[in-house]
C-alpha positions as CSV (number, residue, x, y, z in Angstrom):
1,X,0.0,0.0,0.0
2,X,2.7,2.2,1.0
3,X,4.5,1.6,-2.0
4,X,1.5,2.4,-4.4
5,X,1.5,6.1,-2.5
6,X,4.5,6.5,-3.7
7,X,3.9,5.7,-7.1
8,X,0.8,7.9,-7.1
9,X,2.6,10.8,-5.6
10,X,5.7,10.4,-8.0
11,X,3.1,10.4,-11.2
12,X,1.1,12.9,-10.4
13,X,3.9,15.2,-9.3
14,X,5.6,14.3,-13.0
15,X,2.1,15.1,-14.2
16,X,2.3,18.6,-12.3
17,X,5.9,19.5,-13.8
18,X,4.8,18.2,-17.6
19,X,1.7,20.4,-17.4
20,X,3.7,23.6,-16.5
21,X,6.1,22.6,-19.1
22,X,3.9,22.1,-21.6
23,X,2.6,25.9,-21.4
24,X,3.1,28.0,-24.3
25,X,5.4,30.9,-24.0
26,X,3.9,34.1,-25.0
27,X,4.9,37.8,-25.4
28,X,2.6,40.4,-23.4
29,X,1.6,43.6,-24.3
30,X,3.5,45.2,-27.1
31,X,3.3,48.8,-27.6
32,X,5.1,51.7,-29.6
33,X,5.4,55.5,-28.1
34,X,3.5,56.7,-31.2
35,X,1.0,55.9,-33.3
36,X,1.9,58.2,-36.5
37,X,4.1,60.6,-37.6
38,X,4.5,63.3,-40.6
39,X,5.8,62.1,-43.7
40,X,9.3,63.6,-44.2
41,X,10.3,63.8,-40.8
42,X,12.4,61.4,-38.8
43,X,10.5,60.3,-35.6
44,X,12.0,58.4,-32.9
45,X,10.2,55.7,-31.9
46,X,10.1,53.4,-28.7
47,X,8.8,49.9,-29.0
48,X,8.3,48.3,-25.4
49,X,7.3,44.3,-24.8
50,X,6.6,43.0,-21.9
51,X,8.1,39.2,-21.3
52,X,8.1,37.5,-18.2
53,X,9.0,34.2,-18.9
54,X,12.5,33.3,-17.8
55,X,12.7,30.9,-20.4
56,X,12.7,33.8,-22.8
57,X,16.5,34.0,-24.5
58,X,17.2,37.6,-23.9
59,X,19.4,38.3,-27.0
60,X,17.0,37.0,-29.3
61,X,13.9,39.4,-28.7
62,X,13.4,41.4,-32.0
63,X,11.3,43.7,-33.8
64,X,10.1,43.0,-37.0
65,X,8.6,44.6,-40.1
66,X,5.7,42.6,-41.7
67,X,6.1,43.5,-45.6
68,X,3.8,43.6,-47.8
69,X,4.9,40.8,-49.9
70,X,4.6,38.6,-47.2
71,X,8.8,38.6,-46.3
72,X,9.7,39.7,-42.5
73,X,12.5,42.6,-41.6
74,X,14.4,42.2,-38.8
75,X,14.5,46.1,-37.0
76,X,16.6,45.3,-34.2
77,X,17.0,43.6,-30.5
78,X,14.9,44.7,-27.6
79,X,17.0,45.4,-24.3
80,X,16.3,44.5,-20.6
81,X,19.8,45.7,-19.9
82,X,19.3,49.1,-19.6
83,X,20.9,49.8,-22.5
84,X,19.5,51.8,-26.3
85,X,16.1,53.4,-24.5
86,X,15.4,50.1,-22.1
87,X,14.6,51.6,-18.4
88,X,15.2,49.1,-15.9
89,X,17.3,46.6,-16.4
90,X,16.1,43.0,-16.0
91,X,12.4,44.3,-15.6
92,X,11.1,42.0,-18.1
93,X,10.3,44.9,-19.9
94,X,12.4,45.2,-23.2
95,X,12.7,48.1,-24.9
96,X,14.1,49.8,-28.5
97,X,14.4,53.0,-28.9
98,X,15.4,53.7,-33.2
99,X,14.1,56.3,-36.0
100,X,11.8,55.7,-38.7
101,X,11.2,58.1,-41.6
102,X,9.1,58.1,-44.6
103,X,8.4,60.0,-47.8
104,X,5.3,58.8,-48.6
105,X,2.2,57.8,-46.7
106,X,3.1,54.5,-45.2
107,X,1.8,51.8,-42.9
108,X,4.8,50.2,-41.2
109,X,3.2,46.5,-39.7
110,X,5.2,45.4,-36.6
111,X,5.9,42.9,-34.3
112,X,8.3,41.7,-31.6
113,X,9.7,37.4,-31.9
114,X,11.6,35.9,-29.5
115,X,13.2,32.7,-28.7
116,X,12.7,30.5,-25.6
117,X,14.4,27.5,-24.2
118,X,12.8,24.2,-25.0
119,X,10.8,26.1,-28.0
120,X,11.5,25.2,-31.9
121,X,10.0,27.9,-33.4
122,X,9.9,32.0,-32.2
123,X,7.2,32.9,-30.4
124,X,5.6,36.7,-31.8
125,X,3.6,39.0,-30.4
126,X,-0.3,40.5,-31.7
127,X,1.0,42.8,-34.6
128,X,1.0,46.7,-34.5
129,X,1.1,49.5,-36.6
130,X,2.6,52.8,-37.1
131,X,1.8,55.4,-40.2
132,X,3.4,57.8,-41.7
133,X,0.8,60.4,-42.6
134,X,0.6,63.6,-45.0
135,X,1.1,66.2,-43.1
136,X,-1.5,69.4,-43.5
137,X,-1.4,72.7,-42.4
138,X,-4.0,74.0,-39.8
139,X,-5.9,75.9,-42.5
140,X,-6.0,72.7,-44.7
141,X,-7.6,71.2,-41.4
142,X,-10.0,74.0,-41.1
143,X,-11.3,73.5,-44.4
144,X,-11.8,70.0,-43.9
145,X,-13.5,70.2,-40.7
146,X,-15.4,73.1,-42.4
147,X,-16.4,70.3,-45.4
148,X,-17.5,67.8,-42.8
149,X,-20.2,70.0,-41.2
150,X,-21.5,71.2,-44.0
151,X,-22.3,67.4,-44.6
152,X,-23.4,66.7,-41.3
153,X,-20.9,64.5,-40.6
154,X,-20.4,65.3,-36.2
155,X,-18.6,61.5,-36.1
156,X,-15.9,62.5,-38.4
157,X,-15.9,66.4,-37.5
158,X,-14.9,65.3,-33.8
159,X,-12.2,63.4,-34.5
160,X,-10.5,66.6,-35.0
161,X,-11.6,67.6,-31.9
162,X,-10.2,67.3,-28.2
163,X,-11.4,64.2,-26.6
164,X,-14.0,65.8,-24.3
165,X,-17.5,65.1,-24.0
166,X,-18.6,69.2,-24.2
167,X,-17.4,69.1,-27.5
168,X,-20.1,66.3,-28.6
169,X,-22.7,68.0,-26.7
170,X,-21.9,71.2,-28.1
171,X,-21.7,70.3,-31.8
172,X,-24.9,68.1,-31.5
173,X,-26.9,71.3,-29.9
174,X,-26.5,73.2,-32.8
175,X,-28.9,73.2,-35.6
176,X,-28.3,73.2,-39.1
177,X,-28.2,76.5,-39.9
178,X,-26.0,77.5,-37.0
179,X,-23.7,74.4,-38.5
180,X,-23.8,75.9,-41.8
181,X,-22.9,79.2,-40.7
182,X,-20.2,77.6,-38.1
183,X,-19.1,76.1,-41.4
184,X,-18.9,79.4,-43.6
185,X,-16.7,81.0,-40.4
186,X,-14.2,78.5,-40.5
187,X,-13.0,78.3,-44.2
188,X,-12.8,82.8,-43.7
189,X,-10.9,82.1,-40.0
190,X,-7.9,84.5,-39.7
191,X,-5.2,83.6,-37.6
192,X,-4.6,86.1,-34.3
193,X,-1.7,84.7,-32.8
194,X,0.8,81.5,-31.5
195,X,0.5,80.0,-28.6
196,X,3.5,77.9,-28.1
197,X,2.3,74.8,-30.0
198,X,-1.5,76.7,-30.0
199,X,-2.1,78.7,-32.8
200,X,-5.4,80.9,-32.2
201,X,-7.9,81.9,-35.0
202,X,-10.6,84.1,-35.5
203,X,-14.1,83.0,-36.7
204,X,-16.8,85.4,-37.8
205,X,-19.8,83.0,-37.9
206,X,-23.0,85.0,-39.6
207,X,-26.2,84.7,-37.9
208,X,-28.1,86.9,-40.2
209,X,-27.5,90.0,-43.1
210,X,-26.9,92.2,-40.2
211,X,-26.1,89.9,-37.2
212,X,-22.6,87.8,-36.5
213,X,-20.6,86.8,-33.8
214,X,-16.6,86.9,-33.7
215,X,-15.4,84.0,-31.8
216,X,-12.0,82.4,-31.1
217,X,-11.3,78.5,-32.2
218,X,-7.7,77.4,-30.4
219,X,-5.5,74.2,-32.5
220,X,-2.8,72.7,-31.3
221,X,-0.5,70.4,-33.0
222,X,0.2,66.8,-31.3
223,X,3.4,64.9,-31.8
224,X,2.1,63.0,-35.0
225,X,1.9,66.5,-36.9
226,X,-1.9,66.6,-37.1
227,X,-4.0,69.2,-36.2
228,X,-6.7,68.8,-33.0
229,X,-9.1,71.7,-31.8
230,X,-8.4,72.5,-28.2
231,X,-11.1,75.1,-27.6
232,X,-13.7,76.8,-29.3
């Protein structure tokens, strides 16, 4: 009896060390610093991935380009070292810090592989992407904006708003006329002044032949190079 204790204890403690064994290795969230940048410009861009297995090979943790054509770049190694933009060293998070340019409107398709002990093949992360995006100039935006309420469009007119909800609330209380005329003011708005990255305009929106209101509308320009309203 004694013996077949043993023999039960011994199997299902091999049983408890082949289940953890058999667990997949996987890479945890992956994530770059930006999301999109201007065409034409050089941004520097840090890609961190979190991986906390210690089977994990640490010189083998890279980032890669997915190409169009189906073919895989190979960017460069992530660092837990402390080293090229990595924080902390031996954190489990790895980290590469390196530039990226484009000269057109691009959608660079990303992922981090790495190797682990007692793996054949790389394990990769969920893919990611960053653009490179035409740039426009605020007045370019304002014209847009300007086109997209005189549709009616308020989904695609807030994206080039602040995220707040006044701004849904105010752009839904207006009617169509006062959207029109909001509209009209903002393909004639002159500019008044810079405010470090905040450059101010003036908008005359008509309310009749012989009544209008002068009103400021504030944009600021985030680190992607587009355009957001701030205030209005």
């Amino acid at each position: 009896m004694r013996s077949f204790s043993r023999n039960l204890l011994f199997t299902v403690t091999l049983a408890m060390v082949g289940g953890a064994a058999s667990a997949a290795p996987v890479i945890g969230q992956t994530q770059a610093s930006i999301t999109s940048f201007p065409v034409n410009t050089t941004a520097q861009i840090t890609v961190t991935s979190v991986v906390t297995d210690p089977a994990v090979i640490p010189t083998s943790v890279m980032l890669q380009r997915l190409n169009a054509d189906g073919s895989v770049t190979n960017l460069g190694a992530l660092h837990d070292d402390g080293l090229d933009g990595d924080l902390s060293f031996g954190d489990r998070v790895y980290t590469l810090r390196f530039p990226l340019s484009a000269n057109v409107p691009t959608e660079f398709r990303l992922r981090v592989s790495a190797a682990f002990k007692r793996t054949l093949r790389r394990v990769v992360s969920e893919p990611f992407s960053i653009f490179s995006q035409a740039l426009i100039t605020p007045e370019q935006m304002l014209t847009e904006l300007s086109s997209e309420l005189d549709r009616g469009d308020i989904e695609a007119a807030l994206l080039r708003f602040s995220d707040s909800p006044h701004n849904r609330e105010k752009l839904l209380s207006l009617t169509p006329e006062m959207l029109v005329a909001l509209s009209e003011g903002l393909r004639t708005a002159t500019l008044l002044r810079t405010e470090g990255p905040t450059r101010v305009y003036s908008v005359r929106i008509t309310r009749s032949a012989t009544q209008f209101i002068t009103t400021e509308i504030g944009l600021t320009q985030i680190q992607s190079g587009e355009w957001y309203v701030m205030y209005w």
